[in-house]
Structures are given as C-alpha cells and as structure tokens.
N, C-alpha and C positions, 0 to 999 in steps of 0.2 A: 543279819538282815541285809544289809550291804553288800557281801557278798552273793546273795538271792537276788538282789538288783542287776548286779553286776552281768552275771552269765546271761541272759537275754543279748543285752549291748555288744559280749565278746561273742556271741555267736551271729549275731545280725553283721559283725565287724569282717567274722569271718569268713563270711558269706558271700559280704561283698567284692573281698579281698580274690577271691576264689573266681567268681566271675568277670573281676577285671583281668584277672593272667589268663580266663581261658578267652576272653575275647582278645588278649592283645595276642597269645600264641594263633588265633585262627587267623587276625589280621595278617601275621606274621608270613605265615605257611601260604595265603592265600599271594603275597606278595609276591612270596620265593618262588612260586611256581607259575605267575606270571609274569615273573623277573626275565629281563633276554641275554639270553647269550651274547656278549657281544661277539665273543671269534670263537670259535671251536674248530681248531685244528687237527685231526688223528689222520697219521703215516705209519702205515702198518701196524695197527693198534688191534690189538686183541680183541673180539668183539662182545666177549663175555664181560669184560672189564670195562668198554662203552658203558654197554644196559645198564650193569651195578652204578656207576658214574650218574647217567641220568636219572637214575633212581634216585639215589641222596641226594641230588641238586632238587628235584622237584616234591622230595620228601615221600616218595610212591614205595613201595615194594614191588618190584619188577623182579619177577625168577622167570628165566631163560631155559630150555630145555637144554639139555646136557646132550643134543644131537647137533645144536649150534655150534659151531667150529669157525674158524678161521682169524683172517685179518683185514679189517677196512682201511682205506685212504679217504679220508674229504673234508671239507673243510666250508663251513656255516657262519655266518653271522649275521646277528640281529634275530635270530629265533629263542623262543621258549623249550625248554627242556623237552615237551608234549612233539612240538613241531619238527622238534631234531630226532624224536622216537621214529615219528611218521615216515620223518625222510630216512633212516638208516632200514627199517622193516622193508618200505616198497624197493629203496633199491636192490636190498639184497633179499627180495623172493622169501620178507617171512611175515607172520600173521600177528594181531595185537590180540590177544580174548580179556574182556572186560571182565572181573569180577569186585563182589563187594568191597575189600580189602585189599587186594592187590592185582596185577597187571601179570600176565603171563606170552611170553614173548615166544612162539615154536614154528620152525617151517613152514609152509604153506602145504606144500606137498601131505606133512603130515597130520597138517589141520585137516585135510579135506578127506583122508583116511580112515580116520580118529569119527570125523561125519558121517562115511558111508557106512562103518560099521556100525555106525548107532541107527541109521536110517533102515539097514538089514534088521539090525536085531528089534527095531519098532517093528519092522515087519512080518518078523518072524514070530513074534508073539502075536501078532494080529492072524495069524493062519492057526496059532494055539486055540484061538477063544470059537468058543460055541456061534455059531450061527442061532437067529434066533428067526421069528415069522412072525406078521404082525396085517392084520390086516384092517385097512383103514377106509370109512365110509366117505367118498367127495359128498358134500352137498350142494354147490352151488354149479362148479365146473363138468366137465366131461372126464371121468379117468384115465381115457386114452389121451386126451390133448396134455394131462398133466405127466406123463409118461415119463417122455422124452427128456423135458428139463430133470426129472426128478432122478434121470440113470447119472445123470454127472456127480449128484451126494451120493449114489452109491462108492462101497467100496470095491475091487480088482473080486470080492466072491461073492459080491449081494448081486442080487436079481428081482426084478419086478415085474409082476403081469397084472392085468387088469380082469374085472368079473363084470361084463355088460349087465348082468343081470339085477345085479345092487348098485353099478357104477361106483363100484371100489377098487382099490389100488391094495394088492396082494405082495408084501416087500419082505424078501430074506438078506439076514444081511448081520452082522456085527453086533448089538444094542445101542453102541454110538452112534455107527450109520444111521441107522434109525430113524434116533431123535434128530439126526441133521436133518434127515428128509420129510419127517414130523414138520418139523418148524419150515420149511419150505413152502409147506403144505396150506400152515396156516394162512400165508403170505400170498399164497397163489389161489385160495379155494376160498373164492369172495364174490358177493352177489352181485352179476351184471346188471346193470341199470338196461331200461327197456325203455323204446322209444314207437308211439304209435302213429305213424305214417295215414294222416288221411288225405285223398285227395279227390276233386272235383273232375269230369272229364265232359267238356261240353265242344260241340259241334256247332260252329257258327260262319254263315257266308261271309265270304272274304270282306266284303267291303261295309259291313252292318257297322263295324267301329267306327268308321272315315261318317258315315251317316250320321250316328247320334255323335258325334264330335268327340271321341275319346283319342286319346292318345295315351300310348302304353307310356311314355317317358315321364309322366304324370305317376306313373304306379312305382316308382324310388327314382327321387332326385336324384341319387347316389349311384350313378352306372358302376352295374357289377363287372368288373375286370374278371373274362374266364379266357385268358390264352391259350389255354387247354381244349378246349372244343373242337373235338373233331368229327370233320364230315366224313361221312365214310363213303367221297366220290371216288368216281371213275374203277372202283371194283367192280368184275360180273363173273360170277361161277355160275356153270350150268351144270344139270344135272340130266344125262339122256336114261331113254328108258326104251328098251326093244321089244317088251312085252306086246305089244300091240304094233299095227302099222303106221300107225299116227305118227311113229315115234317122238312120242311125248317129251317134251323139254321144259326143265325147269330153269325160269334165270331170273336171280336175284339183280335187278337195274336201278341203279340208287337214283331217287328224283331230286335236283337240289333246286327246283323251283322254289321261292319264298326260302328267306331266310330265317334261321333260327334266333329265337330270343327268349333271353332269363332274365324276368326283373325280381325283383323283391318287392314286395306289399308290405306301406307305410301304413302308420295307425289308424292315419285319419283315410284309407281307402275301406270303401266297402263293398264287399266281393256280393255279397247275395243283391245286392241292389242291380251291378252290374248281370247277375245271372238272371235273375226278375224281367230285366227289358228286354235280355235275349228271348227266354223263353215268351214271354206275353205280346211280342211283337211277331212272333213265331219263322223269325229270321236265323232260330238256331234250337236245338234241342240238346238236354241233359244228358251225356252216354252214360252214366253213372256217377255213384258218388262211393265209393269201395274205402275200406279201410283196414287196415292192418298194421299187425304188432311186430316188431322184431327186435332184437338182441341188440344190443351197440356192437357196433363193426361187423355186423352181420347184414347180407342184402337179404330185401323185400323186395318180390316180384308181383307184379297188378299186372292181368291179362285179360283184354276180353277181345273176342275173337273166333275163331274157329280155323278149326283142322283141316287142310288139303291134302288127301290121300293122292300119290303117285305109285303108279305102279313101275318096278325098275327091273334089273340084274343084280344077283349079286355075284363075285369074285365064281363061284361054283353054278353060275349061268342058271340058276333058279329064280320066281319069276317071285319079288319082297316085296309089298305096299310102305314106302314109306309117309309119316304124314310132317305138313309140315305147318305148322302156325303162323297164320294171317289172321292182321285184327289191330288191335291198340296196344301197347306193351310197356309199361315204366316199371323199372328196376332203381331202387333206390337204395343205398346204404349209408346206415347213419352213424356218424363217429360224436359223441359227446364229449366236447372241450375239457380243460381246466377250468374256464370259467363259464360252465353249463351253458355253453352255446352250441351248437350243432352244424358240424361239418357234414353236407352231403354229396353223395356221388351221383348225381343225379342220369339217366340214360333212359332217355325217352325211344318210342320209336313207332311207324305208323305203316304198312303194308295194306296192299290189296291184292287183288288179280284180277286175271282177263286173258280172256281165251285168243290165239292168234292160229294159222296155217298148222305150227310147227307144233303147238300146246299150251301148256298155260305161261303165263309170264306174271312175275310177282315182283310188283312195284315197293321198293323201302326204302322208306325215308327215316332216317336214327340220327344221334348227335351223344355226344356225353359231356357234362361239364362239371365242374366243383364249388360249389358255394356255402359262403357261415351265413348263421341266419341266428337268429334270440329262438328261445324256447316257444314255442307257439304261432313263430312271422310265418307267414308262407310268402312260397315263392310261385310263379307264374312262369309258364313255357307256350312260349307261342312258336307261329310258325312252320308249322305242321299240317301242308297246305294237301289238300287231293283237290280231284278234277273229278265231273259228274257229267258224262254228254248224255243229254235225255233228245228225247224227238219230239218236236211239237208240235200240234198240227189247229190249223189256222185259216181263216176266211172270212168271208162278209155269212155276218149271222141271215139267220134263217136260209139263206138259198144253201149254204155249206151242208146244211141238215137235208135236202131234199131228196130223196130216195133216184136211182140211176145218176140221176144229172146234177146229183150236190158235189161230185167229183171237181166237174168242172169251177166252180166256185171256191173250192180249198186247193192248199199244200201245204204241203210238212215241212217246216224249217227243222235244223240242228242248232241246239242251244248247250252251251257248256257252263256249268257252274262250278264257279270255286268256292270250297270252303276249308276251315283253317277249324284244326282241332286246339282247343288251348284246356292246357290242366293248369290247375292249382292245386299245388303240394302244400302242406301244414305238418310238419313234425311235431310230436309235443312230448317229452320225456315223464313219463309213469312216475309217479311218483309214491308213497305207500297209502296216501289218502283216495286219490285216483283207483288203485285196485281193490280200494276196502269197496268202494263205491259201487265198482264194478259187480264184484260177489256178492253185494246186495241186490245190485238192480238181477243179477242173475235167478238169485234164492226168488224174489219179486214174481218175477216171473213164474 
C-alpha cells in the first residue's frame, strides 16, 4: 500500500524535476546566444571553420555550402554570434536561408540561381495546366469599366472580353487565376448609391431682393470658400459660315456683368416662401422645377433652352447646319463622402442671342465651383444677370390715343431691364426606402 502511495509523489517529483533542467537549459541557450563576443579576431582564417565556430557559440546548426572557399581577415567586438554571422555574409557576398532547425549559409550568386530556376520551373508547370473558361454575370457595375483592372489578376495566357449583351466578363485563364479575378470581382461589383439632383430655376428682376429687404448673406452665415471658380472671361471663338452672303458668324462673348454667388441654405431659411413673393408680386417667374437622378461620380445635366441652327463649310467645302444650344444649363456631379455628405461640382451657365450686321452673336455667362453640403441642404447660385431692352411708348393719356394727331402727343422711350436667374440645387441621396416608395407611387399610377 505504501508503495501505491508512493509512485504518484515519485512521479509528480519527476516531473517537476524534468521541467526545472529544461527551463534552466532554455534559460541557458537563450543567454549563450545573446551572450557578446567581446573581441573576435580571424587572420587568414578558414571560413568554413568561422561558420562551424559561430555555430557552437550560438548553439545553431549552420551548414555552409561546400562552394564556400577561402580565407577572411577582421576583427569584432561587442557583437553577438547572430551579428558577427551578418557581418562575415554581407561582406563576403554570401546569403543566410532561415530554416526550422538549422541556418544554411551559400553564395549569393547561387542563392539567386537556385531562385530563378524555381521561378522557371513554377512557370513552366504553369504553361503545363489546362486553361479553363468561366464566364461571370456583373450585377451592379459596367463589364467593360471592370476590364481593365481585372487584366492585371490575369496570368502571361489568360484573357478577357466582355458580352454587352448580359454585361458579363467572359475570362480564360489557369483555375487559380480565376478565383483571383473571382474575388476581385466581388470587391469591385458593388451597388452605387444614387443621388437625385432636384432643382428650382426662377427668373427675377434684379433689384426685387434690395426691395423686399433680403439679403443673400442671411442664406449661410458660414461663407462658402470656392477659390476654384472660374470665369470663363475674355475667351471669344467664332465660328464663320460662307454658305450664304450674310456670312454668318458665330461668337461665343462671355458677359461678366453681375457677379457670381454660392451660398448654402440654413434650416431655419425658407426657399418656397421666398419663391411665393417672387411669384405673387409678379416681379419674377418659375423657369422650372426639373429633376433628376444620377450615379455618384457621375454628372447630371438640366437644359432648357433651344437649338440655333448655323449654316457652315465643312473641310470638303459642303454646305453642314450645325446647331448650337442657347438657353439655361446646370451640370452637376455628385460625389458621396465618407460621412454621407455630398461633394458637388456644380457648373452653372446662362446664354442668349441676337442678331447683329455680321449674324448672330451668343452671349454666355458660366462659372463652375465645388461645394459639401448634408444630405438634403441646398445650395443657391445667383448672379446670373441678362439684360432685356424693350421699347416703350408713352404720352399724355387720351390725346396719345387720337387718331392722325395722337403722334404728336406720344414717344417711344428705350427701357432696359435686368434680371438675375437664381437656381436652387437640393441633392438628396436614394436611399432603399425612397425607391421602394417610388415603385409604388409608379405601380399607383
């Protein structure tokens, strides 16, 4: 019975005994091998007999290729066995390769040898293997925009085309490749968020704000800083045309009367209220209220306007109508932040015409600038001044009306009026609830 006691205790003893030597050998080893050389001197020292040296000093297996030869000079102190390896490799032009158990020390020259051949014969077995075909549905993206990125996962014999007709991505190529471009795929083939661009465009005489007491600086405390706005003064291309004798001329002449502004609309502004006095006081009129949907980083164009046909030459002296767009024009593209705010490019612009000696002449006034705005703020573009000469004709009532002799009682004066187009832009990002809404009110319909 005692003895039955016993063996438990001689094994728990020995147990212990067993992991005291192997942590005092680890402490040991780990000592010796951050242990420093204080001097290490070799004078024409074999270098084979070095490595093996370092070796038993740091407790490592270090085998040396048997193309190693020669004899070193130098001379170390205060390094570890590791550091004195490093220094004897780099100066004599040879390579360390790490493995689990031991340390292998060989040329460089034919380290990199030893690599190219393995680099060939990875490749060479890669020309061995079947090509495979695989053709994959985009859902969200364009197939062709995903092309381009997706030729670099190919490998040196894969290839890819595209089938508009599915907007699929048609890819031969290795199995591996493949799945490299697979997985690409899933990273890159991801639904763009949509942002729907509505805007206001109202027409109102210049000086109706200075009237009912408004001031724009009142529409965000916060001046928008746009360094980027550019006028597009003192440009003029013309455009001649021989078709006719008139010889018709077309010239683009930038008006930079009235200057441009971008504010942003605070919460507490209210845009219908302000379009309510315009209209009802009938000092300005609605051009519209337009809206559209586009893509993030994609522009959306608002046009209203119409087409001036010129008749011209072309290069082969045949007689071409080109037409060219007069009217109102904002181009807008929308970038959605990190933190769902909205970058836009905003590019306003305002043209006319009118007829002169030489032909027509078409007045544009454009600007472009960059502003953030929250989901839903709008922003406000003024500035966007034309000119209107009407004729007016004028008298002392009743005699002006009298038939022969009410001449003499009237004249026509020239009256010019300015008015200023101002839009309000509203971005508001689509959201899945918003388009459920939408294909309802559609179905409704």
């Amino acid at each position: 019975m005692r003895k039955r006691k016993l063996i438990p205790k001689v094994l728990a003893a020995f147990l212990m005994l067993a992991l005291i030597i192997s942590a005092a050998t680890a402490f040991g080893e780990e000592q010796k091998s951050d242990r420093l050389i204080k001097t290490l001197t070799l004078s024409n020292a074999d270098i084979q007999s070095v490595l093996t040296y370092l070796g038993d000093y740091g407790g490592t297996n270090i085998v040396a290729s048997p193309s190693i030869k020669g004899n070193i000079t130098l001379k170390l102190k205060n390094v570890t066995w590791r550091e004195a390896l490093n220094i004897i490799t780099e100066t004599y032009n040879l390579t360390v390769v790490e493995a689990t158990d031991h340390i292998t020390v060989v040329p460089t020259k034919e380290y990199q040898d030893k690599m190219a051949k393995k680099d060939q014969f990875l490749y060479d077995r890669r020309l061995r293997k079947d090509v495979g075909t695989k053709v994959i549905k985009i859902k969200y993206a364009s197939a062709e925009d995903l092309e381009t990125p997706l030729k670099t996962m190919l490998s040196e014999r894969g290839s890819i085309d595209t089938d508009k007709r599915t907007n699929s991505l048609i890819i031969r190529d290795i199995p591996e490749y493949i799945n490299r471009a697979e997985s690409l795929i899933v990273q890159l083939d991801t639904e763009t968020k949509q942002v729907k661009i509505s805007a206001q465009l109202l027409e109102v005489e210049t000086h109706f704000f200075r009237e009912i007491g408004f001031d724009w600086s009142v529409v965000s405390r916060n001046a928008i800083d746009h360094p980027d706005i550019e006028l597009n003064g003192g440009t003029t291309s013309s455009y001649t045309s021989e078709a006719d004798a008139s010889q018709s001329t077309v010239k683009n002449i930038i008006d930079n009367s009235g200057g441009f502004s971008f504010s942003k609309i605070v919460n507490n502004f209210n845009v219908d209220a302000v379009v309510q006095a315009i209209v009802s006081s009938n000092k300005g009129r609605i051009l519209g209220h337009p809206e559209i949907i586009t893509v993030d980083n994609l522009e959306a164009k608002i046009q209203m306007g119409q087409k001036i046909p010129i008749k011209q030459f072309d290069e082969a002296g045949n007689v071409v109508t080109k037409f060219y767009d007069v009217g109102i024009q904002l181009k807008v593209t929308p970038h959605i932040t990190a933190e769902n705010r909205i970058l836009m490019k905003l590019e306003p612009e305002r043209s006319d015409y009118s007829f002169d000696a030489n032909g027509i002449i078409i007045n544009t006034q454009n600007a472009h600038t960059n502003v953030v705005v929250d989901d839903g703020q709008t922003v406000v573009i003024g500035g966007l001044t034309s000119q209107e000469d009407r004729n007016i004709e004028t008298g002392l009532p009743l005699l002006k009306d009298i038939p022969l002799i009410g001449g003499l009682f009237r004249y026509t004066k020239k009256e010019t009026k300015s008015r200023d187009l101002v839009i309000f832009v509203t971005p508001k990002i689509i959201t899945e609830n918003m388009a459920s809404n939408s294909i309802m009110e559609d179905k409704g319909k």
